[in-house]
N, C-alpha and C positions, 0 to 999 in steps of 0.2 A: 581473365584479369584476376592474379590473386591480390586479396584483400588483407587488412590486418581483422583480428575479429572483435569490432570494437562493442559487441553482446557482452549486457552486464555480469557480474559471477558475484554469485550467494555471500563470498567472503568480504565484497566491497559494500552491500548493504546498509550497517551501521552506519558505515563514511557517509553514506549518499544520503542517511534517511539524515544524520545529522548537519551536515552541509545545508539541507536542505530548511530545517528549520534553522538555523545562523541564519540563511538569505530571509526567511521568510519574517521573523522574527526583528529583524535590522529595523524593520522599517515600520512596523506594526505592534502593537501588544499583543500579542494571538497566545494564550494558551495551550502550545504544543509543550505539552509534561510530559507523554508517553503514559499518560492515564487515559485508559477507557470510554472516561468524560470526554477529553479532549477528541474525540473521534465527530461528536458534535459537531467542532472546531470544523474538524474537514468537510464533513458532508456542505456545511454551514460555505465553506471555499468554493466549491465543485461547484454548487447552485450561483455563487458570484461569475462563476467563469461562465455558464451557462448563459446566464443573464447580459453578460459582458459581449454575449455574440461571437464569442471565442468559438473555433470549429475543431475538431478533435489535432488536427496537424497544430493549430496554434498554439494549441495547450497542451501541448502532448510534454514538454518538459515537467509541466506542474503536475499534469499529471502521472509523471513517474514519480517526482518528489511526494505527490502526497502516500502513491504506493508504496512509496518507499517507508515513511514513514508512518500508514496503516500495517505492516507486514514488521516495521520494529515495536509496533505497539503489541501485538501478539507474540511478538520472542519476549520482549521484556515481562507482561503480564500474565499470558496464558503458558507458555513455558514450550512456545514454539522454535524451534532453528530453521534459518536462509538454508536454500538447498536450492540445487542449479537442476532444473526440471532436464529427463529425458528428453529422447525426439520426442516419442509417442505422449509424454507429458506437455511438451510445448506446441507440439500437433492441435491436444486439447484445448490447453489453454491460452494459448496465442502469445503467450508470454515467455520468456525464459527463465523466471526463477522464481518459486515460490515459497510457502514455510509450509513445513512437518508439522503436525504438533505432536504433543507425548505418547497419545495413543495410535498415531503414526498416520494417521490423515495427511491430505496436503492438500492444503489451500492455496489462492492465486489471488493476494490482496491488490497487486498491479491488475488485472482484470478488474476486481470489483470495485476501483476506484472509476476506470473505464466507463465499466455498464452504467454507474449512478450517474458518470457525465451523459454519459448518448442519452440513457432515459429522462433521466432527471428524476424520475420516480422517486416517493419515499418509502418504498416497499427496498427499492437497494439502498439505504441510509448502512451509512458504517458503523454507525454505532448500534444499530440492531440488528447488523452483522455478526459484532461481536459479542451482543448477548445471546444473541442465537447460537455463537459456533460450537460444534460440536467436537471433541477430543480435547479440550484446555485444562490444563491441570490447575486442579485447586488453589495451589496458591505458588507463581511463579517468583522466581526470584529477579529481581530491579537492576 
């Protein structure tokens, strides 16, 4: 059977991360800025979906939008670019498209929106992801 290949690419990102807060946004006051802060915001979603009895299929749209929207908060702030992960990159990380950042890292913020839903842990919170992460450049530009 061939297929169309409907797997996201690094250059659609923006669209999807901003799509994403328009839907999300419509109907809520939520603080999606693309500040750091607002990563809060997410983790703060993740545990609603959690709680909501949501199972990773049900949520699995939000949680590409929230991915989406953790991974533009890191190209906007830390001074990251969308990049369309290898086999052996998406081998890894179960995902197809991650960010670079300056010192040529690559991270998988679709995954780590993932694991904070399966665990629920506050050890995978996103916002001390991002304090944590490692290669961000000093001061990105907006």
């Amino acid at each position: 059977m061939g297929g169309v290949d409907t797997r996201p690419y690094a250059e659609e990102m923006r669209a999807r991360a901003a799509a994403f807060v328009a839907r999300v946004t419509a109907r809520n006051r939520l603080p999606l800025d693309y500040s750091e802060r607002s990563l809060r915001v997410v983790d703060f979603l993740i545990d609603g979906l959690r709680k909501g009895g949501a199972d990773r299929e049900r949520a699995c749209e939000a949680l590409f939008g929230l991915g989406a929207y953790v991974g533009e908060v890191l190209v906007r702030r830390a001074g990251a670019v969308w990049v369309d992960f290898d086999a052996a990159q998406r081998a890894y990380f179960g995902q197809p498209i991650g960010v670079r950042m300056p010192d040529g890292r690559v991270w998988n913020p679709l995954g780590k929106v993932v694991n904070r839903f399966e665990s629920g842990e506050s050890e995978e919170s996103l916002q001390l992801f991002y304090l944590k992460l490692h290669g961000r450049a000093r001061r990105a530009a907006v």
